[in-house]
N, C-alpha and C positions, 0 to 999 in steps of 0.2 A: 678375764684375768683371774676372776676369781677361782673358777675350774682348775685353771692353771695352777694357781700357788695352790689350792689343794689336792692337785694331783701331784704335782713337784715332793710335797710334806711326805706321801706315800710312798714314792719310788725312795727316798731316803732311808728308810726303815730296811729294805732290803739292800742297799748300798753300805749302809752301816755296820748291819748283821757281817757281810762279807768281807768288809774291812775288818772288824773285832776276830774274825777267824783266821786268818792268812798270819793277823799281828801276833797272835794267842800261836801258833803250828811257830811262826818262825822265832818269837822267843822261847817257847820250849826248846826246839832244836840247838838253841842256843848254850857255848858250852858253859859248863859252872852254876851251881846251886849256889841260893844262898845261904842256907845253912852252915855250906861249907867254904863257902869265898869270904865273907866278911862279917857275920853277925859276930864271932866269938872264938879267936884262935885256939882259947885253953882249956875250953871245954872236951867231952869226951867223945869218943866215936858213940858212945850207945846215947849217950846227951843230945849231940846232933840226931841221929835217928828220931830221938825222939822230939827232935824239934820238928823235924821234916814230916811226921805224921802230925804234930797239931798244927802245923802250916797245910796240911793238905797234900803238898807236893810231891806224896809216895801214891796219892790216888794213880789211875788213868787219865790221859791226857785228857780224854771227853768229861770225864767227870768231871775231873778241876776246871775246865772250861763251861760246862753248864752251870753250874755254882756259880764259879763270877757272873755269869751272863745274868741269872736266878736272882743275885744282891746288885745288880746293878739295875737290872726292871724295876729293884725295888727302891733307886735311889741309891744305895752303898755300893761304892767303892773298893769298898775292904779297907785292911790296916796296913800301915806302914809295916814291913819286917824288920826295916833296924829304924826306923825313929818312931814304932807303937801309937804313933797316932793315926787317926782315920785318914783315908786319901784326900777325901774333899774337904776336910776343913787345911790341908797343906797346899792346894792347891788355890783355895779362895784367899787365903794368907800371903801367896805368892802371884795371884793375878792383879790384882792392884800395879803393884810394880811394872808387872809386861806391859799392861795396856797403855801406863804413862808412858811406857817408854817407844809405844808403838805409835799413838795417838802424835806424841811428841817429833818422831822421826818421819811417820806419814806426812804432817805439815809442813816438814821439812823441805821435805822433796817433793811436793806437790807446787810451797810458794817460790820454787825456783827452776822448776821442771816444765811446768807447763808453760812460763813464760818466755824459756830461752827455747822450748821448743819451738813454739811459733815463731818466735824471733826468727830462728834460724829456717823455718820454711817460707816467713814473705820475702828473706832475704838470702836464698839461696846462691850458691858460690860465691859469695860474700866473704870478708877474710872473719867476721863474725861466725858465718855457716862452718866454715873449716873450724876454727878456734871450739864452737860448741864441740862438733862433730867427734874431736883428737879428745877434749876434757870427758865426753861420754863412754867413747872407747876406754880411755887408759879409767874409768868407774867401775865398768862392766867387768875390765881383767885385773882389776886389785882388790885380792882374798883380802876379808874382812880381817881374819886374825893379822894380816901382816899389816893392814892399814891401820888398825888397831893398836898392835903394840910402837907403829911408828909415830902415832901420835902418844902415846901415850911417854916415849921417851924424850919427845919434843918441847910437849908442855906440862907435861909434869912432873919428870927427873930435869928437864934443862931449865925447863922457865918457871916451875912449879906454880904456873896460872891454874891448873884444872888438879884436883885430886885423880890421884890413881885408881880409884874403883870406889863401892859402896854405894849407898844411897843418900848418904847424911854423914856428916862430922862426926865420931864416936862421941858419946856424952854430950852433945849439944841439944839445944832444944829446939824443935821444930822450926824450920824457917823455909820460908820458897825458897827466898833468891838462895838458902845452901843447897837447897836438893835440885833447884834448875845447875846449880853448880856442877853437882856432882852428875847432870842428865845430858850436859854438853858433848862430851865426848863419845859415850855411846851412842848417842841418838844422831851425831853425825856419822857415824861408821855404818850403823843401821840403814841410816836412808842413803848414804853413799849409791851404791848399787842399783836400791830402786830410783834414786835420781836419775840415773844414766840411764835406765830401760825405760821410763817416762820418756824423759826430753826425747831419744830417737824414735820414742812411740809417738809421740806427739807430732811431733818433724814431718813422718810417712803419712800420719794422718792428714793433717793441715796440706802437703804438697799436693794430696791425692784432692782434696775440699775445694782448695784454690783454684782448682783448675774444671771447675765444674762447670757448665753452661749459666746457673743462678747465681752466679758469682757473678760470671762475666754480662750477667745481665743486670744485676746491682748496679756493678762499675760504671756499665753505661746510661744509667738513669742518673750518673753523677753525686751519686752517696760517697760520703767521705769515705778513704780507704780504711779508716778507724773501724768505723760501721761497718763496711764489707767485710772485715776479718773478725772480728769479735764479737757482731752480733750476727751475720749470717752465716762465716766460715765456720767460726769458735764451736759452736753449736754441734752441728753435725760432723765435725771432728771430733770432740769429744764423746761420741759415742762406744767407741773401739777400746778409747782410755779407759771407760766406766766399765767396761769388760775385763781390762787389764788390772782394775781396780779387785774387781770381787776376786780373778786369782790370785790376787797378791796377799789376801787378808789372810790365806793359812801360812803363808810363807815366812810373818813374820814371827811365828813360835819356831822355824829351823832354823831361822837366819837369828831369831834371841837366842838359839843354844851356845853358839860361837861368842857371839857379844856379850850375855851377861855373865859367862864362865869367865871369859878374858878383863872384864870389869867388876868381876865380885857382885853382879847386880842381883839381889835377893827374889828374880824371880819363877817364872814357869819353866824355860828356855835352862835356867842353873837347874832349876828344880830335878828336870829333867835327865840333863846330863849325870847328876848325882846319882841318881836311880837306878842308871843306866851300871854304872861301873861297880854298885852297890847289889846287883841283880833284882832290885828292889820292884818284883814281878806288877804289884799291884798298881803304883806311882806310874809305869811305867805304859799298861795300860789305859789306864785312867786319863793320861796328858795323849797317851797315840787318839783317842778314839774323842778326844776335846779338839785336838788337832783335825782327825774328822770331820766333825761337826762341822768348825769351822769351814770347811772346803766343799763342803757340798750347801753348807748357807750364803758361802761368798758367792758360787755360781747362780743359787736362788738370786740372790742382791743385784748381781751382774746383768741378769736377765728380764727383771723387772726394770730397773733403772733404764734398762736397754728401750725399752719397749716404751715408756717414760718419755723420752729423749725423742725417740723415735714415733709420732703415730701411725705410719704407715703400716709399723710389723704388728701383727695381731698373733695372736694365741690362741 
């Protein structure tokens, strides 16, 4: 195993490299500078110029690309073009936020996912099995932004239970139960979706488990059906899930771009969308290739855990 996770760390390094390039070729290509899209309407054309060589950005593509690549071997980032600060100290300012809000919506969907999932596989064509079934489906096809703003007009312009966005009451002081306040709404939007792909993931799993010969030889040693499902099924069901798991762990910074732009949530996900419209090369970067990471450390995670779960599979 251990060959393994040090081989896995290896192949990373050129995975990474490929992704930082493709990302780097297609935001160049990308139209609009930013010197000239949004730093400074009323500055000069020879101003601008001359912003555009202390940015770099009059270089060659390869060259501005090995730079970055050059300050990022060495840790940096770069700066922000329109908010002058460095990238990673905007980014560690703004992760705090994602990961509540990831961690928060993960639980979500995991203490109500795996449970009706199985539900609805020992109880197949059951009016529970359908009812799951229809509530997963209509999860799967309702866009976060429109689920979003329909809670958001429900309970916080009709019933004014939940605030509208933000992380915290403006001028208040610190408190949980405000910022669990203000975590409610997003963090169900968020896990919405991965709710639904769980629960039917879980479902296909458990149906295919149930139905194994060790199952049906549990049963007939006269083990409670409690037992049969939870500690012999549960098990080796859940292995496909913990697969499901590690893909899912980069998804939550595309799926926080939608949700914390549409709730004001001060984190990665906004961070990013801003940069984006901002041309804001370095930011923009910096969260693609964190986004990376994550996706090739979630597969690492997925695959260990796998192996975990499972003694049979070796490495």
């Amino acid at each position: 195993m251990t060959t393994y996770i040090i081989r896995r760390l290896i192949m990373m390094i050129p995975i990474l490299f490929g992704i930082s390039l493709i990302s780097f070729a297609i935001m160049y290509a990308a139209p609009g500078k930013p010197a000239v899209m949004d730093l400074d309407p009323s500055i000069s054309v020879e101003d601008r110029e001359k912003q555009m060589e202390k940015l770099g950005l009059n270089d060659p593509p390869h060259i501005q690309y090995l730079n970055w690549m050059g300050n990022v071997l060495k840790g940096d980032f770069g700066t922000s073009f329109t908010k002058k600060q460095p990238v990673k100290d905007m980014i560690l300012d703004r992760l705090p936020n994602t990961l509540i809000l990831m961690v928060f919506s993960t639980i979500l969907a995991v203490i109500i996912a795996i449970p009706f999932g199985v539900l609805s596989a020992t109880k197949q064509y059951s009016k529970l099995d359908y009812g799951v079934t229809i509530t997963s489906f209509l999860g799967l096809a309702t866009p976060n932004f429109w689920l979003g703003l329909m809670l958001i007009m429900l309970f916080s312009v009709q019933l004014g239970w939940t605030p509208v966005g933000g992380v915290s009451t403006l001028g208040a002081e610190f408190s949980l139960l405000d910022r669990l306040h203000h975590l409610i709404l997003p963090a169900i939007v968020l896990a919405t979706a991965d709710m639904a792909g769980l629960t039917r993931y879980t479902r296909s799993s458990m149906l295919e488990v149930i139905n194994q010969d060790y199952i049906r030889t549990a049963r007939s040693k006269g083990f409670p059906e409690r037992t049969v499902i939870y500690k012999h099924g549960l098990r080796n069901g859940l292995i496909p899930i913990i697969t499901i798991f590690g893909l899912m762990l980069p998804t939550f910074i595309g799926g926080s771009v939608i949700v914390e732009s549409l709730f004001s949530w001060p984190g990665i996900g906004k961070l990013f969308i801003d940069a984006t419209f901002e041309r804001d090369y370095p930011v923009i970067m910096a969260i693609t290739m964190f986004g990376a990471l994550l996706t090739v450390i979630g597969n690492l995670i997925a695959d260990i855990l796998y192996a975990v779960l499972d003694p049979r599979i070796e490495y």
